[in-house]
VOGU-3710 file (C-alpha; in Angstrom, 3 decimals, decimal comma):
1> xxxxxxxxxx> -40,087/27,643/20,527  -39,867/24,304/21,574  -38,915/20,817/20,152  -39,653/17,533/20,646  -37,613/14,486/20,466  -38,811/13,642/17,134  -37,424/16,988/16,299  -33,579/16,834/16,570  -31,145/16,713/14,944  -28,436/14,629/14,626
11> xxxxxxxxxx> -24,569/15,653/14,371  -23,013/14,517/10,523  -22,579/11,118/9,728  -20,592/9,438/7,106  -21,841/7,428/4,589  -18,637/5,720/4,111  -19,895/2,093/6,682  -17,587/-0,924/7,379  -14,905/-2,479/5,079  -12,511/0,768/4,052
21> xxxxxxxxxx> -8,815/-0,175/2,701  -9,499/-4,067/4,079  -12,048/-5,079/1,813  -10,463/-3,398/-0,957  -7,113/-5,192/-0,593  -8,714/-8,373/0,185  -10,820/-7,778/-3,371  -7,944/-6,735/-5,325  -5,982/-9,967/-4,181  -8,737/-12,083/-5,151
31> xxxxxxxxxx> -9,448/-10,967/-8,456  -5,917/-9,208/-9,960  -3,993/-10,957/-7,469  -5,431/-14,520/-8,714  -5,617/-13,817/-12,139  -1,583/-12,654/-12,538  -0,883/-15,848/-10,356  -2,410/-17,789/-13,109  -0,281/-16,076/-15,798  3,178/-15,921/-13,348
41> xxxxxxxxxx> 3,054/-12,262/-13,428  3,114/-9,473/-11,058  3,081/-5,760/-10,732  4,539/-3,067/-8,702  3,661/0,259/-8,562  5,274/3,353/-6,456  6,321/6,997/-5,774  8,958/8,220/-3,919  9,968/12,141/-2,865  12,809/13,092/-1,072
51> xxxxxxxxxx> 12,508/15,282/1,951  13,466/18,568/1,651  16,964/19,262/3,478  17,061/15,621/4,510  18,829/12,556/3,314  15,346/10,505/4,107  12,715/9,780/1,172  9,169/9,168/1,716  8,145/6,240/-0,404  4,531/4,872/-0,818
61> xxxxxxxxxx> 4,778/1,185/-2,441  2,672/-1,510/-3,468  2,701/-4,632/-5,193  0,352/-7,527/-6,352  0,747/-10,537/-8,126  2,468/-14,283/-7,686  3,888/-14,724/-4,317  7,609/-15,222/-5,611  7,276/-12,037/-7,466  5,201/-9,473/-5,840
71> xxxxxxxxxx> 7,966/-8,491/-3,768  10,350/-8,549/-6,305  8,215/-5,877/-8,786  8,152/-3,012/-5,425  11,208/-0,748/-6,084  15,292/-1,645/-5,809  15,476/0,624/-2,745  12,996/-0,492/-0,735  14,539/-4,029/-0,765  14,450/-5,756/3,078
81> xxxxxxxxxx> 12,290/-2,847/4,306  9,149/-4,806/3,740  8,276/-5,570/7,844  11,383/-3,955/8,759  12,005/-1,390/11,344  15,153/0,307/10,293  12,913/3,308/9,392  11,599/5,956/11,229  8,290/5,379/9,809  7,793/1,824/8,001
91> xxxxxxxxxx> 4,305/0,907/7,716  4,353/-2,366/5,873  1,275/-4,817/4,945  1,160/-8,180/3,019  -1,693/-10,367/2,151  -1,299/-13,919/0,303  -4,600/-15,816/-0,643  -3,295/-19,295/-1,956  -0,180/-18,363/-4,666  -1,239/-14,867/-4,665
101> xxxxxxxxxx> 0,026/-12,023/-2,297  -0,353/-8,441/-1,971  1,955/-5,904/-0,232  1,669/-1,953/0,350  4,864/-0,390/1,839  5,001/3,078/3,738  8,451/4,242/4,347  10,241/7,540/5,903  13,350/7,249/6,906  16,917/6,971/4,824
111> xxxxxxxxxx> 16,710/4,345/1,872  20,109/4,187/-0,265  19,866/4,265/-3,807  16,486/5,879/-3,863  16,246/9,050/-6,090  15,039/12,788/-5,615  11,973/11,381/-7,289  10,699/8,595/-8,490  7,766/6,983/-10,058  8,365/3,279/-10,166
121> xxxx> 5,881/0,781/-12,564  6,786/-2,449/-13,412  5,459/-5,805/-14,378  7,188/-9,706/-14,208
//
């Protein structure tokens, strides 16, 4: 049995094309992001779990709003840690679009004050 070239087949593909995580934060900064700036609001959203037999937390953080508060509404303990490198892992991103900005921390590593576990939401 033979086949042509018309005949094979290809290897899976995605369907998942472009944009990912980028667009999205760009899109949620424009629209929530904007709209909060208008109203002098923000809000902060995270989760944090401590690792087991360590003293280090992994925390997941994100924030959106007016620029002088979006970094205020991200949790107490993961204050200075946004674009710092005192962490084993600190993945840290911010985008600001006119008075709006938008931040989403990744942290593992030792953060004082931060709890067994946590689920952190709050608005300004």
């Amino acid at each position: 049995m033979s086949t042509s070239s018309g005949d094979r087949r290809r290897g899976f593909r995605s369907g998942n094309r472009g944009c990912g995580c980028g667009c999205t934060s760009v899109l949620v900064v424009l629209t929530l992001g904007l709209l909060l700036s208008l109203f002098n609001g923000a809000v902060g959203i995270g989760v944090s779990v401590r690792v087991p037999f360590t003293h280090s937390n992994l925390t997941l953080a994100g924030s959106v709003g007016r620029k002088e508060k979006a970094v205020a509404s991200l949790p107490g303990y993961t204050a200075g840690r946004l674009g710092g490198n005192q962490n084993l892992v600190n993945n840290s991103t911010t985008l600001t679009i006119g008075p709006a900005e938008g931040t989403a921390l990744l942290v593992l590593g030792r953060q004082p004050g931060a709890p067994v576990f946590d689920l952190h939401l709050e608005t300004r």
